[in-house]
PLY file of the C-alpha trace (Angstrom):
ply
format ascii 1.0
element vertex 317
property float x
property float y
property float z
element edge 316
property int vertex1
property int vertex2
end_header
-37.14 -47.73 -37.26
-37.51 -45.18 -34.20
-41.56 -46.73 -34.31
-40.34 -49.74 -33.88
-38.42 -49.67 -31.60
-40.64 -47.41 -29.05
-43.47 -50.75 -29.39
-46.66 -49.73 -28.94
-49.20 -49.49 -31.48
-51.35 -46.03 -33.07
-51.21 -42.72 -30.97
-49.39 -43.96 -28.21
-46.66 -45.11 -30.51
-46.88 -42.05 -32.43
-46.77 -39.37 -29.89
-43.68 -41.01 -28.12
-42.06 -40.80 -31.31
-42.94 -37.16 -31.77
-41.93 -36.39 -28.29
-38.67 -38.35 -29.00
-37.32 -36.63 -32.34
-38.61 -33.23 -30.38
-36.00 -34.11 -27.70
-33.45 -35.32 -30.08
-33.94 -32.13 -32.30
-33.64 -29.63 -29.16
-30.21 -31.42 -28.59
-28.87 -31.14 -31.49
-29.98 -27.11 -31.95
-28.39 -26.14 -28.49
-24.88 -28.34 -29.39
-25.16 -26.33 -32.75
-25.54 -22.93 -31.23
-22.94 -23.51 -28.33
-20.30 -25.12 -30.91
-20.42 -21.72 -33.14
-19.81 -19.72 -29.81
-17.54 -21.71 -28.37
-15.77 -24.55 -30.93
-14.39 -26.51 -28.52
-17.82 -27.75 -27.07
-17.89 -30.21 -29.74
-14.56 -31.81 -29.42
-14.14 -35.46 -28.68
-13.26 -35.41 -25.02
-16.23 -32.79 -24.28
-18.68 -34.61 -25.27
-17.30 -37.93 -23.56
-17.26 -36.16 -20.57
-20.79 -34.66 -20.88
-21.85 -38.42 -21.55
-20.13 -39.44 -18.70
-21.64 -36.74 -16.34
-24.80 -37.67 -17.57
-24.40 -41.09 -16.82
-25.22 -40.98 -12.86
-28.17 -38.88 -13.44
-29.35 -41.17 -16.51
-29.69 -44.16 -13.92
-31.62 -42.00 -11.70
-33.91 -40.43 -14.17
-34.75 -44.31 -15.49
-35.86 -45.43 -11.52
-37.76 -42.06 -11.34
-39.83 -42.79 -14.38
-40.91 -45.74 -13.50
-42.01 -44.65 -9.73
-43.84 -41.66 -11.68
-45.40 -44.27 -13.97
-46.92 -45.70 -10.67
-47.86 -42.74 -9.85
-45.60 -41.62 -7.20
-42.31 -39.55 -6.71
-38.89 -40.57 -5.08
-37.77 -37.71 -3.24
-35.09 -40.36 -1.79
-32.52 -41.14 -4.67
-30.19 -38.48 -4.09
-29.52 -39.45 -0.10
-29.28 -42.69 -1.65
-26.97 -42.39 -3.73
-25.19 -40.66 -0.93
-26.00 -42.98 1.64
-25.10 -46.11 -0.52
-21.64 -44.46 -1.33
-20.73 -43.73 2.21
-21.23 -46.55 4.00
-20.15 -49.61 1.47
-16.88 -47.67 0.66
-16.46 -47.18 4.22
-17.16 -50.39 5.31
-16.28 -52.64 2.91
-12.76 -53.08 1.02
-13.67 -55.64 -1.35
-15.23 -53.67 -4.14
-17.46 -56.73 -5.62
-18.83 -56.24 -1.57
-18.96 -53.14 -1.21
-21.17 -52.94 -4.62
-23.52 -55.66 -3.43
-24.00 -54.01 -0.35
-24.97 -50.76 -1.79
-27.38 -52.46 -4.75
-28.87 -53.97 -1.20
-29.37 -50.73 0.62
-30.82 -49.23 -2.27
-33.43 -52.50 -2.72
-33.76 -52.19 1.26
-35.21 -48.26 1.50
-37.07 -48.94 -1.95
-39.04 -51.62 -0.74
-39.61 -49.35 2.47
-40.85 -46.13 0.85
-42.96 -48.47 -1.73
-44.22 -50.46 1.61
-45.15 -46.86 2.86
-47.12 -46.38 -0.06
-48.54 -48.96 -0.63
-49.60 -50.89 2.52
-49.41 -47.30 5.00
-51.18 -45.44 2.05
-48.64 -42.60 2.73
-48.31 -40.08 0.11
-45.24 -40.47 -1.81
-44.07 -37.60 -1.25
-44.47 -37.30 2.34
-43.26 -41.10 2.26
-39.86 -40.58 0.21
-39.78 -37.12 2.17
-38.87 -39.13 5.18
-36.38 -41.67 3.98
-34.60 -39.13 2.65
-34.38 -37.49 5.95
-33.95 -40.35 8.04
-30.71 -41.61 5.45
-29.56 -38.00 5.65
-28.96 -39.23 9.78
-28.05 -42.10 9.52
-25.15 -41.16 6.74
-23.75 -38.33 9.02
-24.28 -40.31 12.22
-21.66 -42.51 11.15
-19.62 -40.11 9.04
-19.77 -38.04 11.94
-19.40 -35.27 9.16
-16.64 -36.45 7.27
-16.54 -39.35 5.24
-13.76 -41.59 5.53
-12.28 -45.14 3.33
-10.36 -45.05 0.27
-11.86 -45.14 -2.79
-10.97 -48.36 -4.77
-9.22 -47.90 -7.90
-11.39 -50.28 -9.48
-14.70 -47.60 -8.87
-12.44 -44.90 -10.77
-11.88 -46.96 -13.55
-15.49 -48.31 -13.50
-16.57 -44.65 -13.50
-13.89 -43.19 -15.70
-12.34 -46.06 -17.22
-13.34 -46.71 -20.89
-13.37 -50.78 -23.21
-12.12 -50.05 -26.53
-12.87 -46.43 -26.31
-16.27 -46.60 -24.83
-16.61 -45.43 -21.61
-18.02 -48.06 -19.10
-20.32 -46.46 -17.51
-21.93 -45.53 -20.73
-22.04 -49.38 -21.47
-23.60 -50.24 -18.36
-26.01 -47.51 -18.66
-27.01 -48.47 -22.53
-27.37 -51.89 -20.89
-29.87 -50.99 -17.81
-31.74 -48.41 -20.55
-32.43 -51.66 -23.14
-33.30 -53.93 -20.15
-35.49 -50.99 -18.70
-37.17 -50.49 -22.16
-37.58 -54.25 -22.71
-39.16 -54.49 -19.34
-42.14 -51.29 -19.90
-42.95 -51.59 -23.58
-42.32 -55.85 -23.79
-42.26 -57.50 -20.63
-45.92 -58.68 -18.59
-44.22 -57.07 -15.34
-43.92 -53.67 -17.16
-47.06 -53.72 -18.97
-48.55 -54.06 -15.13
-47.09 -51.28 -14.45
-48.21 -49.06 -17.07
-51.62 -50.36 -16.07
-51.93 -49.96 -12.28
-50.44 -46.34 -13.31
-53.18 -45.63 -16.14
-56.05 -47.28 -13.54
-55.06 -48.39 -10.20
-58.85 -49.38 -10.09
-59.17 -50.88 -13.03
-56.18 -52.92 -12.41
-57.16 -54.05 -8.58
-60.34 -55.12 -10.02
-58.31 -57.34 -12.63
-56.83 -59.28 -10.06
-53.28 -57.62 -10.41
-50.90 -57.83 -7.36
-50.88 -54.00 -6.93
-49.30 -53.38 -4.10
-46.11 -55.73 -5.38
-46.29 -53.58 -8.26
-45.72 -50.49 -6.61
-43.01 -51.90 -4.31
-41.20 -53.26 -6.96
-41.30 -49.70 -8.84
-39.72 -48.24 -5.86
-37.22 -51.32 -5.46
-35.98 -50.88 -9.07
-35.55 -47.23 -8.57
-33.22 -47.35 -4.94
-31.57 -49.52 -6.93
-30.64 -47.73 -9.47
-29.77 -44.83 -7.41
-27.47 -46.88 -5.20
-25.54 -47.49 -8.92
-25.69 -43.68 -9.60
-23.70 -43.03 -6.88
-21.22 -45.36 -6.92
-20.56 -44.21 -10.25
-20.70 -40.36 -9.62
-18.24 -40.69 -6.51
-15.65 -42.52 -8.93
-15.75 -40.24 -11.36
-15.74 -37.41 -8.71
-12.61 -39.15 -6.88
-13.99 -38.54 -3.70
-16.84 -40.16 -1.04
-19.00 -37.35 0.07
-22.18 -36.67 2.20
-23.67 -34.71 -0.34
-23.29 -36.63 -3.67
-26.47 -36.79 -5.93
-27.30 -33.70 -4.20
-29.66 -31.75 -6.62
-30.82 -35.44 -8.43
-34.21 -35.86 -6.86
-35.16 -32.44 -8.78
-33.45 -33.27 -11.85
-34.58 -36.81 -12.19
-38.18 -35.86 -11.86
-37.65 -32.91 -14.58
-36.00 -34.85 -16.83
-38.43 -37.95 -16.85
-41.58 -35.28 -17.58
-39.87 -33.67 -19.88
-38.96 -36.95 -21.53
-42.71 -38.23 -21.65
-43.82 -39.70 -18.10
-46.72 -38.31 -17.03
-47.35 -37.16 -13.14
-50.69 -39.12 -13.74
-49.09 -42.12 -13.98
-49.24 -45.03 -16.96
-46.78 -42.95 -18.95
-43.64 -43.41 -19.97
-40.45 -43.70 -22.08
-36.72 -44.93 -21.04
-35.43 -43.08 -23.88
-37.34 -39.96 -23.41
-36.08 -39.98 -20.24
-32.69 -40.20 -20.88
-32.40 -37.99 -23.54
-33.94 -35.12 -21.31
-31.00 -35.70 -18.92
-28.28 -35.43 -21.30
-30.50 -31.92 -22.26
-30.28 -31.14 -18.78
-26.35 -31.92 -17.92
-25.39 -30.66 -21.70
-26.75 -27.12 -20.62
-25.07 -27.51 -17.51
-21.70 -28.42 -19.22
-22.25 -25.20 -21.57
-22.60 -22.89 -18.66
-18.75 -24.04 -18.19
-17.55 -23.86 -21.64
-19.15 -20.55 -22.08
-17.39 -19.21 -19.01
-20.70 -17.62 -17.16
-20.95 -17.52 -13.72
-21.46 -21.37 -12.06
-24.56 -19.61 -10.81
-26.52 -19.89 -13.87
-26.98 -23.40 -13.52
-29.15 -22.75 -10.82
-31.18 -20.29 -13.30
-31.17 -23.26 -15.82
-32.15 -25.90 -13.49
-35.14 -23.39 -12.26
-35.95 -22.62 -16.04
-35.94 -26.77 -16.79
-38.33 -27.02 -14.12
-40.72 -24.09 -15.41
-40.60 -26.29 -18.61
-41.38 -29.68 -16.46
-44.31 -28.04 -15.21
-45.65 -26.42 -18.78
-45.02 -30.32 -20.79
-46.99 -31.44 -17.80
-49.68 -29.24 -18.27
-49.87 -29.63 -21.66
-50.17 -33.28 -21.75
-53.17 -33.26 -19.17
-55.04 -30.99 -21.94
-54.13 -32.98 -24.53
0 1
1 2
2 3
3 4
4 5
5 6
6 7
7 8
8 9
9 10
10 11
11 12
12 13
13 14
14 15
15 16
16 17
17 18
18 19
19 20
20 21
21 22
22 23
23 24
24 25
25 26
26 27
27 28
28 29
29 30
30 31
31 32
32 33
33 34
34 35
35 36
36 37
37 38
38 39
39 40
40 41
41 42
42 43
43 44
44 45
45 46
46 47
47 48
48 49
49 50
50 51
51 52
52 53
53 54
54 55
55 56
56 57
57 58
58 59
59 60
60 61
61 62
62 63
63 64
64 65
65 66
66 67
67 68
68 69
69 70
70 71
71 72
72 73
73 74
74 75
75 76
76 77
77 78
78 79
79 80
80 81
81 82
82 83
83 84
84 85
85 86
86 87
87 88
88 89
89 90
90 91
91 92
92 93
93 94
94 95
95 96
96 97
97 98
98 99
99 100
100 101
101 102
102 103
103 104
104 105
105 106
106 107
107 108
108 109
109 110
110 111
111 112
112 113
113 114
114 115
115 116
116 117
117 118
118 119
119 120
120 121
121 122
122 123
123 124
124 125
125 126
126 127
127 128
128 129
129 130
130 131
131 132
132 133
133 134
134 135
135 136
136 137
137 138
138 139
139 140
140 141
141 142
142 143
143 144
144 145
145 146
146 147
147 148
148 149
149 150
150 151
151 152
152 153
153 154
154 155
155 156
156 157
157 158
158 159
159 160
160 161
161 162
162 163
163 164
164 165
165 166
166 167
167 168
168 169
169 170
170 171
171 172
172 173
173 174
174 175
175 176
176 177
177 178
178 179
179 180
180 181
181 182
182 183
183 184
184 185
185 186
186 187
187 188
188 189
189 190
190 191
191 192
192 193
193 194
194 195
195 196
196 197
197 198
198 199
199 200
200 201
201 202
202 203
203 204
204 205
205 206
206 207
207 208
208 209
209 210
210 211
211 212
212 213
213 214
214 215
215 216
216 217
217 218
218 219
219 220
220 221
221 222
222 223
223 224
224 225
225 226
226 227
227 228
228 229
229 230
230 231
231 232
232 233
233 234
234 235
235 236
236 237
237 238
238 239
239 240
240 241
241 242
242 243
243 244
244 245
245 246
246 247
247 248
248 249
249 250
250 251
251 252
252 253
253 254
254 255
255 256
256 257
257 258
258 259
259 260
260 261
261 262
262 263
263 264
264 265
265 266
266 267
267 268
268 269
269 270
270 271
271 272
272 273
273 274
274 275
275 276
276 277
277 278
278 279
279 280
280 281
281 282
282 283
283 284
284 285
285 286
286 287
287 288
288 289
289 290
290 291
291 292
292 293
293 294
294 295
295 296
296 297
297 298
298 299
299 300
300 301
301 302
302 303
303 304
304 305
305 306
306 307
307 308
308 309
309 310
310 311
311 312
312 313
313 314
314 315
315 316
């Protein structure tokens, strides 16, 4: 069943699966070990709220996989998600608005950091590097430091609000992850992508629009940053300056730990999102265990020690 529905054929197929049931069996050892210290890790609303926290970052860490199946990095998302927050809410009172306009300033400084790499042949690092920066002054140019607009009721209940007990966000989510999935392992787009990632050569040479391909990688991923933060500031309550903050990191760790491959051509949607429930599930247990908020900077560092190790590993393999 799990072969199925990863796609792919032989070892490909079969290592995502391994690397899949590895993920899946981590989770369920470290919710087994925190649940005998600490029974009420496991109860209902805990683990809808973990889901829910690990929503944001799950839209991220899907747009960062695909930019690392490209071959690049998006240091950008989290003054994205920021960015995008800020200035709909602030602008715009009509909530179907202010949505669009943040899905279109995410699309806008996507294609602009996959322009940079693409057509400018800047690094993406160096490229996303900048965005971020240049969104960073932008967002406090206007904010002037403090972020002001209501928050619509209808982003808390998007973010928090739940259809026949399951959480919206979580539907929207399972939604982009299918569509996302359907797209690398299915679609002709996706398999380009997996190709210019595995080859850029090979794939220039077979006539493939490659610099639309990496655009639309980066596209797809402001994208779904500009939905991460609309849906982290209504669960939060508030608009902030630094929301996201952290998510650039985190997104890249989870989507190597998850089975993307710095390389590029590599990749797996639920890999990916399965290493960020790993990552905001540890998180949430630094809480329930009552440790100093600290340690989640010690976890975060230790996650991306273990990045750095499944990368290595893979490029030996």
């Amino acid at each position: 069943m799990i072969a199925r529905l990863l796609g792919g054929t032989g070892t490909v197929r079969g290592r995502k699966t391994r690397e899949i049931l590895l993920l899946l069996g981590f989770l369920i050892v470290i919710w087994a070990v925190t649940t005998v210290l600490s029974p009420r890790f496991l109860s209902v609303k805990n683990i809808t709220d973990i889901l829910i926290q690990a929503a944001p970052l799950g839209f991220v860490v899907i747009g960062q996989m695909i930019v690392i199946v490209v071959r690049g990095l998006d240091l950008s998302v989290a003054s994205i998600m920021a960015t995008a927050a800020v200035l709909s809410i602030g602008v715009f009172d009509n909530t179907a608005t202010a949505f669009f306009a943040a899905l279109l300033l995410g699309a806008l400084v996507g294609g602009v950091n996959g322009y940079l790499v693409s057509y400018r042949r800047v690094t993406p690092f160096l490229a996303t590097l900048a965005t971020m920066i240049v969104l960073q002054g932008i967002r406090f140019a206007y904010t002037k430091g403090a972020p002001s607009g209501s928050l619509p009721d209808t982003f808390r209940y998007l973010a928090t609000g739940d259809v026949g007990g399951v959480p919206v966000v979580l539907i929207v989510l399972i939604g982009v992850a299918l569509v996302a999935h359907w797209m690398l392992e299915r679609s002709v787009p996706g398999r380009q992508l997996l190709l210019y990632g595995d080859n850029p050569e090979t794939a220039y040479m077979a006539g493939l629009p490659v610099r639309r391909i990496v655009i639309s990688a980066y596209v797809i991923s402001g994208v779904l940053a500009a939905i991460a933060g609309l849906f982290l500031v209504g669960y939060v309550g508030i608009v902030d300056n630094w929301t996201g903050q952290g998510y650039e990191l985190d997104s890249i760790a989870a989507a190597v730990i998850g089975g993307a491959s710095l390389r590029g051509g590599k990749g797996s949607v639920i890999g990916a999102l399965l290493a960020a429930l790993i990552l905001v599930s540890l998180f949430n247990i630094v809480v329930i265990l009552g440790l100093s908020i600290e340690f989640q900077m010690v976890v975060k560092g230790a996650l991306i020690l273990l990045a750095a190790a499944v990368y290595i590993r893979r490029t030996r393999d």
